[in-house]
N, C-alpha and C positions, 0 to 999 in steps of 0.2 A: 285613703290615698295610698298607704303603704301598700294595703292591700292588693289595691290594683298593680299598683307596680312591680310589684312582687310574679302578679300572675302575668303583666306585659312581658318580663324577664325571662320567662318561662321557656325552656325548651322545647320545642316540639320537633322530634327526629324526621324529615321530611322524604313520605313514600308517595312512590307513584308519579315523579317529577318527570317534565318530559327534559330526556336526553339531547347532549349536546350542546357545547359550550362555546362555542366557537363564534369567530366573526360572519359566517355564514349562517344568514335564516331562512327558516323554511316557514313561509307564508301559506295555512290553510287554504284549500280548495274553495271557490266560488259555491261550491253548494251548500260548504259549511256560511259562508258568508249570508247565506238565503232567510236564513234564521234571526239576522237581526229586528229591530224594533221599529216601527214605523217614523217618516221622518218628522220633525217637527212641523213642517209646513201639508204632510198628506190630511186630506178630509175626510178619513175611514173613519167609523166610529170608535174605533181600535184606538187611535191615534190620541183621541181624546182623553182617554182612560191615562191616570200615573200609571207609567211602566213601575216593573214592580222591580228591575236587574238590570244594570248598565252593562246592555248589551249592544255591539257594532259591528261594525262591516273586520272582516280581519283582515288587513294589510293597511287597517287605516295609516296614514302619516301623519304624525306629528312635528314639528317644527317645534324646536326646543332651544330655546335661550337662557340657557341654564347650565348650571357650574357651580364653581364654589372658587372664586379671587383668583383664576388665571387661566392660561391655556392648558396647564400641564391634567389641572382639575375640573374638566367637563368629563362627560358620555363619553364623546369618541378622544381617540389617541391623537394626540399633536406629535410635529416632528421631532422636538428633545426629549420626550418622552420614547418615542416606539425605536427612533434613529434608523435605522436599516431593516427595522425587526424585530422583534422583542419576543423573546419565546417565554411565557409563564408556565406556572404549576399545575395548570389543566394541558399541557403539552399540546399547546396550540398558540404559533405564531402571529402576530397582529403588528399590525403596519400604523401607517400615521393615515387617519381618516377612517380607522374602523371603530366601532362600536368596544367600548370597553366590556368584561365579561359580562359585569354582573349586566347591565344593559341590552346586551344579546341574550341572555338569560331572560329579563323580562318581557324582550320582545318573543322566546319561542313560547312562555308560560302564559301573555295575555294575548298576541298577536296585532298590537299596532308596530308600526314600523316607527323609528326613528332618525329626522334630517336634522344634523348640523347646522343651529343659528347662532350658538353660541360666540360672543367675542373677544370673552378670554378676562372678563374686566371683575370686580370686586362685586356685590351685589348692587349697590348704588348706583354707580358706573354704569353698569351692565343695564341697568332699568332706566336711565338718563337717554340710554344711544337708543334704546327700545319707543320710546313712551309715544315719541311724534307718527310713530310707522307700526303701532300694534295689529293691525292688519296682516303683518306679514310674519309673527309667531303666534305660536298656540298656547305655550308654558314661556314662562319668562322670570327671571332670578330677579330679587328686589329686597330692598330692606321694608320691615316691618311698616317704619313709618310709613314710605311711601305705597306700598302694594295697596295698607288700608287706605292712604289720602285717596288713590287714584281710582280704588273699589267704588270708596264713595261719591267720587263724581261718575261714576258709570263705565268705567273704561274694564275692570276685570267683572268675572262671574262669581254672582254670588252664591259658593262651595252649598250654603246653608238649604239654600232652597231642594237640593239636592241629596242631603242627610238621611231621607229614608229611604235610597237608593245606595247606600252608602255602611253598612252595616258594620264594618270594624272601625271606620273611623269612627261612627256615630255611638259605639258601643263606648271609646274611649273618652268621647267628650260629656257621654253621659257618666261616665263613671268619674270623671273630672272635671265637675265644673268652673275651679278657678282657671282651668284650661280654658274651658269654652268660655269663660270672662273674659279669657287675656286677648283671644284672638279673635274676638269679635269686634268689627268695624263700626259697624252703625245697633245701635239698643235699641231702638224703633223697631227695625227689622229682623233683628236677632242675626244681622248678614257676616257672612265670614268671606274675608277674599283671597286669606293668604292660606296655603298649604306649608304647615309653620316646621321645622325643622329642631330638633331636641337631640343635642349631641350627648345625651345624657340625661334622666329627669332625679331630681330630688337629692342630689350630690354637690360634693365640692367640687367645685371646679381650679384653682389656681392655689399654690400653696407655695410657702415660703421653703427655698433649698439649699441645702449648703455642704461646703465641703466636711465633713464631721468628722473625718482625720484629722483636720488640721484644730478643731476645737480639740479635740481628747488628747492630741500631739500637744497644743496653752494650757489645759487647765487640769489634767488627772494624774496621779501619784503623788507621793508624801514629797514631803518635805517642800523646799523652795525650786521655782521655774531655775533654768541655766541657761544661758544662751549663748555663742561666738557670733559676735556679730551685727546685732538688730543696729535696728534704725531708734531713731525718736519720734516721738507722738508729737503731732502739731499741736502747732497754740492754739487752746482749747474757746470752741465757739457755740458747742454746743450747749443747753441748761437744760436743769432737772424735767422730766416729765412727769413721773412719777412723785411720792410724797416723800420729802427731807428728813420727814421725824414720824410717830405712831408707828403703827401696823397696819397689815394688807393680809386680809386670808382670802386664798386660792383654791379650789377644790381643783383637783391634780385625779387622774388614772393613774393608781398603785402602777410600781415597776413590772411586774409581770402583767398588768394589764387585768387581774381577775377584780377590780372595780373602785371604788372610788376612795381617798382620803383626803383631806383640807392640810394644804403648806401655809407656814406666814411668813413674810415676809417681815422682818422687825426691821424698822430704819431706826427706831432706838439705839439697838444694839449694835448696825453696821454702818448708818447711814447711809444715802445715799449715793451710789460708785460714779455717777456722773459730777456732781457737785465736790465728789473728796479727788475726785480726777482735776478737776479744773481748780480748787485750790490747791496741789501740788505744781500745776503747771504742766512746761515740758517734762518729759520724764522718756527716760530708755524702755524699750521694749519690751524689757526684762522686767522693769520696776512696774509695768502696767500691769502687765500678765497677775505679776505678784500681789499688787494688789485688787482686782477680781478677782484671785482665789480666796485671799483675806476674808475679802466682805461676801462672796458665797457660805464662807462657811460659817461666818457671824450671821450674816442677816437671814439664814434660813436653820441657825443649829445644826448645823453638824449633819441636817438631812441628807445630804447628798456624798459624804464619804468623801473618799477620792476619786470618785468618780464625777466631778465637778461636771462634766460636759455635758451630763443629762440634765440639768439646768437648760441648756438647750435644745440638747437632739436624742435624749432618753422620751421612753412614754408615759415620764412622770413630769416632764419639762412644766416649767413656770414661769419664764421669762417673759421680760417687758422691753419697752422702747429704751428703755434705761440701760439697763443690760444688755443690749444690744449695740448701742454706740459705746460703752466699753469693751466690748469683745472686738468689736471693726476698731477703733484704736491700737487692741491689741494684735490682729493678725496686719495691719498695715504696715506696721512697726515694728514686725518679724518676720519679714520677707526671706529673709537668710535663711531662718529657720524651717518654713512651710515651705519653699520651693527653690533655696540656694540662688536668686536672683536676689537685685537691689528694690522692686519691686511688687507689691500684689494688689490687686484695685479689688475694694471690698464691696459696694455694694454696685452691680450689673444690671441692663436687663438685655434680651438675649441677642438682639442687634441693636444696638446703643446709636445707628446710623439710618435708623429706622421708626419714625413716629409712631407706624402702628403697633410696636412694643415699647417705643417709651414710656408711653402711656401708663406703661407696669406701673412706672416707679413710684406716680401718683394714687394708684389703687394700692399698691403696698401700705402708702400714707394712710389711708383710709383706715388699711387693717391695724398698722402700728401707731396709730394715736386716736383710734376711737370714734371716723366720719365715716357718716352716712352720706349714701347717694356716690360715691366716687365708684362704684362697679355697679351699679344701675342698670337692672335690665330695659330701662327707659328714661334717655339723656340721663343728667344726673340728680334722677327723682327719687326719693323715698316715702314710704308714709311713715308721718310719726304717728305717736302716742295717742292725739289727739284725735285718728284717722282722715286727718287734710295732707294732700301730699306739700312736700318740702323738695326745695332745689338746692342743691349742696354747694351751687354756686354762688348762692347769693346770701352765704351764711358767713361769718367771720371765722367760728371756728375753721373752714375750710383752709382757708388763709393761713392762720396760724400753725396748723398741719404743715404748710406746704412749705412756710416761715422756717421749722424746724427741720425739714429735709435740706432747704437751701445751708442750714447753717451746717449738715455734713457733708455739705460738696466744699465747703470752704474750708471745714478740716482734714477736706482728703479723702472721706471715707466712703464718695460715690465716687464712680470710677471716670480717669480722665477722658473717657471716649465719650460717656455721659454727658460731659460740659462740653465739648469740642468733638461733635461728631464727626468730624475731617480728620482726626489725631490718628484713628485704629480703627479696624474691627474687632467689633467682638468678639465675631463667632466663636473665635479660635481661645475663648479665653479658657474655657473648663481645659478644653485638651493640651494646654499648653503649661496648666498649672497657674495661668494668671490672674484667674477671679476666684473670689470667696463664697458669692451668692448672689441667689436674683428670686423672684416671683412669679413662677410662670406654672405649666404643664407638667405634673409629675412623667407620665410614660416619654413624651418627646425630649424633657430632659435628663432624665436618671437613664436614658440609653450609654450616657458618656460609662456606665460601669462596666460595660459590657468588656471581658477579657479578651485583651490582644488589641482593640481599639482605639480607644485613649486615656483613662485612668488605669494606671497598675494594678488591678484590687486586690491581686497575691500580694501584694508590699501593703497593703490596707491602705489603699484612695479607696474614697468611697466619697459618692456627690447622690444626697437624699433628700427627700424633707423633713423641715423639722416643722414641732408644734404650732399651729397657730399661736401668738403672742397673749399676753395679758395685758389689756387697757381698759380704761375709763370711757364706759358707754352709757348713755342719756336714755337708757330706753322708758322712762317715764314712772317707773317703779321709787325712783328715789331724788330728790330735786341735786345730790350731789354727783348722781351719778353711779355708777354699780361696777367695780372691778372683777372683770371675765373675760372668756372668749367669745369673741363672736368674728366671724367671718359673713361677708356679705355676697362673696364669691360662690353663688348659690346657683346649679344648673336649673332653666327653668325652657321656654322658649325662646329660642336665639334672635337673636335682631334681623335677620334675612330670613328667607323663604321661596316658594314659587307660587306664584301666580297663574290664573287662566286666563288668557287676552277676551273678553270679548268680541271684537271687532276680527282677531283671528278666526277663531272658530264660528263667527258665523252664525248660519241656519243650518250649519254643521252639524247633524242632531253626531254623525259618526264620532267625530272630533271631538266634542262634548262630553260624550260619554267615556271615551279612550283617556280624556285626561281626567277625567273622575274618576275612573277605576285603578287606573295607574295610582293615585293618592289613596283609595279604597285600601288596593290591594299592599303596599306599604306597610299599611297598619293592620293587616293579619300577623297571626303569628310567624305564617310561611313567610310573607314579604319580609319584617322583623330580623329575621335572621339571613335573607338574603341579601338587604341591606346593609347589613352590618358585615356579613362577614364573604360575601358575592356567591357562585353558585357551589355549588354539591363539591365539587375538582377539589377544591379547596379547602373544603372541611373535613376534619378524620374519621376515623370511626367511633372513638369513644365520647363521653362527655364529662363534665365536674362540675361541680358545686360552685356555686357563681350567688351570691347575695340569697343563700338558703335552696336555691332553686338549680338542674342539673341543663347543661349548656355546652353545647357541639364546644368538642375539641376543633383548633386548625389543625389542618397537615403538617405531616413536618417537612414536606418539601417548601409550602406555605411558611413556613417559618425558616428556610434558609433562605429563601428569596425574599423575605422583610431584610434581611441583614443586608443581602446580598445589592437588590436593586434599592432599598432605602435608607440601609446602615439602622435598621433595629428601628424606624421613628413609625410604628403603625400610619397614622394617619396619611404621612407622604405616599408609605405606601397603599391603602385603599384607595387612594382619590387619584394619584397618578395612575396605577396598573391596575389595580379590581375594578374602579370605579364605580365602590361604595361609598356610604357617610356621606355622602353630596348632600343629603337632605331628609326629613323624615324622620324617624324614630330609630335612633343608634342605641343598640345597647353596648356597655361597656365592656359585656364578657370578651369578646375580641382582643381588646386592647389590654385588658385584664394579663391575658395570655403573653404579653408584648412586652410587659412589663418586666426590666429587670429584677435580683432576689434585691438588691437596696431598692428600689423603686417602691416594691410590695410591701418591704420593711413599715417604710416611713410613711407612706398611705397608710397603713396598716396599722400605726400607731394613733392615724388620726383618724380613720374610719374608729376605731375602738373609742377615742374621744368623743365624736360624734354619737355612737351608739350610747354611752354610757351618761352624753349628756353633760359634760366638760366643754363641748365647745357647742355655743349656740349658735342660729343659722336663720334665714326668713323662711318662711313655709307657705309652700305653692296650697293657700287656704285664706279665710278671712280670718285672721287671730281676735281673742280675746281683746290683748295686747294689742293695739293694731300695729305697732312698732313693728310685729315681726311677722307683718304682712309682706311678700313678695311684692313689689309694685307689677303690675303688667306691663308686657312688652307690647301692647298695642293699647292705645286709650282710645275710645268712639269719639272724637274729634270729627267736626261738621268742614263740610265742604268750605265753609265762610271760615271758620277758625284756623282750619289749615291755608286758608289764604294769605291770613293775619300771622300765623306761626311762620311760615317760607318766608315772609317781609322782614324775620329781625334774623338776618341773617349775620350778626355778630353773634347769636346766641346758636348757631350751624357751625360749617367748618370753617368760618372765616376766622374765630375764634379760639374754636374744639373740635377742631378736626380731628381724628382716629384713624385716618388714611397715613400711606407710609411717608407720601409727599407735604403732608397738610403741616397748618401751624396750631399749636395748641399754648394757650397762657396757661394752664396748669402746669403745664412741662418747663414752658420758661421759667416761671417765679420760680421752680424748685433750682433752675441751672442759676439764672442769672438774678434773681429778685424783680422788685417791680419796676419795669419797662415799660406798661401800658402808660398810655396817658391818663392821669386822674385817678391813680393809683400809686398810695404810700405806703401802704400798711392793710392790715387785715380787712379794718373796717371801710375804709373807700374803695377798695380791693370789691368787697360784699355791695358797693352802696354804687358802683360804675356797671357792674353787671345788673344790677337790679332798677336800676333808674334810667341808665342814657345806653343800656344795652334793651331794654325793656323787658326785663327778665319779671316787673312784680307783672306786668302783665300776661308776659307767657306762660308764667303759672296758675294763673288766675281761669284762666281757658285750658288749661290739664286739669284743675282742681273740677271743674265746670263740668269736665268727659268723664273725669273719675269719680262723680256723684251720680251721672246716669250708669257708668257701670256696675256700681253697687247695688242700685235700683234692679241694672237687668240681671243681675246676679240673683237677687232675690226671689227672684219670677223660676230659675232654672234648676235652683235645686232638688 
């Protein structure tokens, strides 16, 4: 698997491209067009033969309902995007209603044409307003679930039938078959309906980040903390996660990074900082601070010097849930100190006014007390140990998790906008100096360093990631449990995709083939890189070392115009102005480039974690272990089961929504506690989802899909 990834990664410097970047295409001569393949319905004996190259008429049209969750993010340029005009870095101006580059790029390199169907909506959405009038597009954006529900009743085309016409995709999914597991719809037929979309493969994706100024500002140099000013730590609500008394050993990446050593953690000797907090009580900001430095240097010996803060944001870090709700005590409670205000809100996520990131705060839960299923590449599914999937909903533990978030929004230490998303925005929190940390995107968040911006970084702000945490995880190796890292926030394929309408295309053999090739051609190495980083204008001349492998430089006019038209956030900028990343196979080296020197730091400390086998992860494979199986983001679910799954729709968005408007009960319990009806506690919490929501059944019919995929897994290796 490495392997191949390594060579999908691969640079290939691209010669012989045809010229011309522009919103104007030049559509081949009708004599080239002569050359196409006979049509599906002719009676030549020609016709009957498998074409052997998806070949078509050129100027075919395509009708494309496709994006990525708005207007700004289709093919062509919307009006607050382009506004009067928009000149980019290939020095070519583009209006509202023209074809973004790289998209006029694939139209002069394969020669279909592209119309505007798109309507600007999320994948979901987007496939909802489609579904009744598939007739009237060719390609159409959708979520996983639904592309394969609607494949299998007959409404898309099945990609599969088409695979030895299909040569680099076909290359990829032979060379990966948990791939070609994940994304196959029906196991009878081996049918595939979605053109699946990998913002990334075999990577972390979401990592915890913080201000790490203002940690080394609490906790490093001799002697005793001092302060003018602090506040007091609320009446303590939180309890121990971690152990009171024994030891804990940690296997830690040495400080320089050149490879591993084992920390312990003695609660002997320090006890435990949540428990010696909350029998002191209130205490000044001062007395916090002082003591986490105490019990740093007791409970770990003296390992960390004075430079206490790598406890957290060093590449030797070892921290837990524990140490963590004493540090958010302590920078809460030292507002004066960290940013001369009265206050600073500790734990964030990045629009606190917006569901489809609150959601963080719950996945953070996941990472910081040890559940499974809460970042699921499929609802909130995992496989255990046992190799039967598991739903994280209908588990106690979940609850409990989410019991102990609730209890630090009640001492303060999740932030007011958090509880009361009417109070503030977020957005403004990093640049303002008002938040400590959240869970999200290292490159779209560590832009806040960029100088002149909004962190100072000549006065040392600095907003990074720190290590994935230490918790207590079930993976079936030990009935107590095994103290490690593990992150679940695993790039695999994403939850949306595009589809091909059947009912669009017809007896359209043109059509047909235009949007097979367009997915074909994606997954060369040429498409790969034009994908990712749009056409030739925009790339430099040189290249670098990217995960072993040597990888086109951007321009650097390219890179003033990221600053410029998107303030440094890569991704805004390819999908508003390149209009790349929409779909398909992104490789990271782009955004690699994008990333600030704190950005690459704190990755950087956690890719070496990664590499060296400190932080565990699921694996796009069938594990020994099955615990750290990736689940698939598509299960082969029957036309009849998907009828029965759409019917419990407390277990959809009425429930767990992930849209920016939707309501989600994991979000509540963690603001408000239990609010649902027939919900107390952990355990009715687990026993109302699983019984009067019909959750033992909806799993019962994924367990059901995920035994024949196993099956067709076995046939494809």
């Amino acid at each position: 698997m490495k392997k191949m990834l390594a060579l999908l990664l691969a640079a290939v410097m691209v010669i012989g491209l045809f010229a011309g970047c522009g919103p104007k295409v030049e559509i081949p001569s009708q004599t080239e067009a002569a050359t196409t393949a006979p049509k599906a319905d002719d009676t030549t004996t020609e016709a009957t033969e498998a074409p052997k190259e998806l070949t078509f008429a050129q100027g075919t049209v395509l009708r494309m309902a496709t994006g990525y969750n708005s207007t700004k993010t289709g093919l062509f340029f919307d009006a607050e995007v382009a506004g009067d005009g928009v000149t980019l870095a290939d020095g070519k101006t583009y209006h509202a209603g023209d074809l973004k580059p790289t998209w006029v790029e694939v139209q002069n390199r394969l020669g279909m044409v592209f119309e505007d169907k798109y309507q600007g909506n999320n994948a979901s959405k987007e496939f909802d307003f489609w579904k009744e009038q598939l007739d009237q597009v060719d390609m159409v954006s959708g979520t996983a679930a639904k592309l394969s529900e609607f494949g299998v009743a007959g409404s898309l085309v099945n990609i599969a039938d088409y695979l030895d016409m299909m040569p680099n995709f076909k290359a990829y999914l032979d060379a990966n078959p948990i791939i070609r597991m994940t994304i196959t719809g029906d196991t009878a037929t081996g049918a595939i309906y979605i053109s699946p979309y990998f913002d990334g493969v075999s990577d972390i994706e979401r990592m915890p980040l913080m201000r790490t100024d203002w940690v080394e500002k609490l906790l490093d140099g001799e002697g005793e903390f001092t302060a003018e000013g602090s506040g007091k730590t609320a009446a303590p609500v939180c309890k121990p996660y971690m152990p009171t008394s024994g030891k804990v050993a940690v296997d830690v990446v040495k400080a320089d990074g050149s490879g591993v050593e084992t920390v312990t953690k003695d609660y002997d000797a320090a006890g435990n900082i949540v428990a010696k907090m909350n029998e002191a009580g209130r205490v000044s900001g001062v007395e916090a601070v002082n003591m986490l430095r105490t019990y740093i240097d007791e409970a770990y010996a003296g390992y960390y010097g004075t430079k206490r803060s790598d406890l957290f944001v060093g590449q030797n870090a070892a921290w837990d849930a524990d140490e963590l709700v004493a540090l958010l005590r302590c920078v809460v409670s030292n507002a004066k100190t960290l940013n001369g205000t009265d206050t600073v809100q500790g734990l964030f996520t990045r629009e606190d006014n917006n569901n489809q990131r609150r959601v963080d705060m719950y996945r953070f839960a996941g990472t910081l007390f040890g559940i499974r299923g809460l970042e699921s590449r499929k609802d909130f599914l995992y496989v255990d140990s046992d190799g039967t999937l598991h739903d994280a909903r209908q588990e106690p533990a979940t609850y409990e998790a989410l019991n102990r978030m609730n209890d630090m929004v009640k001492e303060g230490l999740i932030s007011k906008a958090f509880v009361d998303s009417a109070e503030e925005k977020t957005q403004t929190y990093l640049e303002n100096d008002l938040g400590f940390m959240h869970y999200d995107y290292n490159q779209t968040q560590t832009i806040y360093n960029e100088d002149g911006k909004t962190l100072d970084t000549e006065a040392g702000e600095r907003y990074m990631a720190a290590m994935v945490p230490v918790a207590r995880w079930y993976d079936g190796t030990d009935p107590n449990g095994v103290y490690m890292r593990f992150t679940e926030s695993w790039r695999s394929v994403k939850t949306d995709g595009w589809g091909i309408s059947k009912a669009g295309v017809g007896d359209d053999q043109d059509k047909l083939y235009a949007c097979l090739k367009l997915i074909d051609y994606a997954y060369s190495e040429e498409g790969q890189i034009l994908m990712s980083y749009g056409p030739d204008a925009f790339i430099g001349d040189g290249t670098f070392m990217f995960n072993g492998k040597e990888m086109p430089v951007i321009a650097d006019a390219t890179r003033a115009e990221l600053w410029a038209k998107a303030k440094g956030n890569y991704t805004n900028y390819a999908r508003q102005f390149l209009g790349s990343t929409l779909s398909f196979l992104k490789s990271q080296a782009f955004e690699y480039q994008c990333t600030t020197e704190a950005g690459r730091t704190g990755a950087g400390y956690i890719s070496t974690a990664i590499g060296l086998g400190t932080i565990h992860h699921p694996e796009l494979a069938i594990t020994e272990n099955k615990w750290y199986t990736s689940v698939p983001t598509i299960l082969p679910t029957t036309t009849v089961e998907n009828d029965q799954i759409n019917g419990m729709t407390n277990l959809g968005n009425d429930k767990f929504g992930q849209s920016k408007e939707q309501n989600n009960v994991l979000v509540n319990i963690i603001v408000g506690g239990y609010t649902e009806e027939g919900m107390s506690d952990a355990a009715t919490a687990a026993g109302v989802v699983s019984s009067d929501w019909s959750g033992a059944q909806y799993l019962q019919l994924q367990n059901d899909a995920w035994a024949r995929a196993l099956d067709f897994y076995a046939t494809i290796q």
